[in-house]
C-alpha positions as CSV (number, residue, x, y, z in Angstrom):
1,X,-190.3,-227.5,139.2
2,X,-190.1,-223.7,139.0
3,X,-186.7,-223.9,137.2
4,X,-187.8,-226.3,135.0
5,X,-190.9,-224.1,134.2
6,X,-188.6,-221.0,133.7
7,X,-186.2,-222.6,131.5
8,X,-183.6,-222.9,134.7
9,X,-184.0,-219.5,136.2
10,X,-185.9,-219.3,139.9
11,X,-188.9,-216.6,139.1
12,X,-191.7,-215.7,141.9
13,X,-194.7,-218.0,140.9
14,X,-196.8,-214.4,141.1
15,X,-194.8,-211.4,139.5
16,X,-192.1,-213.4,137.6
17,X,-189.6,-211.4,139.0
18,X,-186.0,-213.1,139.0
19,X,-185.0,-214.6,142.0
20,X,-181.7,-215.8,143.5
21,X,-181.5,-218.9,145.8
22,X,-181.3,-218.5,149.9
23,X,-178.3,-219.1,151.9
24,X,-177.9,-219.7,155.9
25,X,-178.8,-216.7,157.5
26,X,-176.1,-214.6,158.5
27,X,-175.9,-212.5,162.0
28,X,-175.4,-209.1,160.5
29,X,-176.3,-209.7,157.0
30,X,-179.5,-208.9,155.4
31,X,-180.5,-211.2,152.3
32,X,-181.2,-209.4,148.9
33,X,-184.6,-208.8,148.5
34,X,-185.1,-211.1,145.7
35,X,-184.0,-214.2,147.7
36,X,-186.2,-217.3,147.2
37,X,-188.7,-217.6,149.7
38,X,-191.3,-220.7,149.9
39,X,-194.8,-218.4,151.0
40,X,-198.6,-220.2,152.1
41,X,-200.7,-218.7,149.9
42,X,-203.3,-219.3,152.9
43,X,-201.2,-218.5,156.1
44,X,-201.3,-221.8,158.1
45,X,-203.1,-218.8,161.0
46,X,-205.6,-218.4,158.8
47,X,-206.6,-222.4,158.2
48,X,-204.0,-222.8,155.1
49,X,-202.6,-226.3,155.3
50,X,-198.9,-227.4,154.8
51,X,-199.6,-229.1,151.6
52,X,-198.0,-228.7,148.0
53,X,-201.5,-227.2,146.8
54,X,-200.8,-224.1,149.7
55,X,-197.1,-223.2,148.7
56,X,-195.8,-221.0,146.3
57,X,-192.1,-219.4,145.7
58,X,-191.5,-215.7,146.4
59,X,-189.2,-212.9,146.6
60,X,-188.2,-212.2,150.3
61,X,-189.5,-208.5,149.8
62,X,-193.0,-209.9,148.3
63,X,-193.6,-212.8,150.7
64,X,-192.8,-210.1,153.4
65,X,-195.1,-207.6,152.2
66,X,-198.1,-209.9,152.2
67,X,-197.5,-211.6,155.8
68,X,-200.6,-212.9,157.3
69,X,-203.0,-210.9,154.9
């Protein structure tokens, strides 16, 4: 649905920053920080569920920044 939205380029659903699809982690190997992340807008600690409605797609480095907030 985001690629479709973006005319077939991944963007975070927030900034619209460009991102590139995850791989298998990697010992060793950090992602790039613009790897596609799915994020809860709600952290499922704080009483966000696990539904469609509660997801969104972020960067790695902006999904990270807000963890748990």
């Amino acid at each position: 649905m985001n690629m479709e939205a973006n005319d077939g380029v991944l963007k975070d659903d927030v900034t619209g920053e460009i991102m590139v699809p995850s791989s298998k982690s990697q010992r060793g190997i950090t992602p790039p920080s613009n790897e596609v992340q799915i994020d809860h807008i709600i952290a499922v600690d704080n009483g966000g569920t696990r539904t469609m409605s509660n997801l969104e797609l972020r960067t790695r480095s902006n999904n990270r920044a807000k963890w748990n907030k």
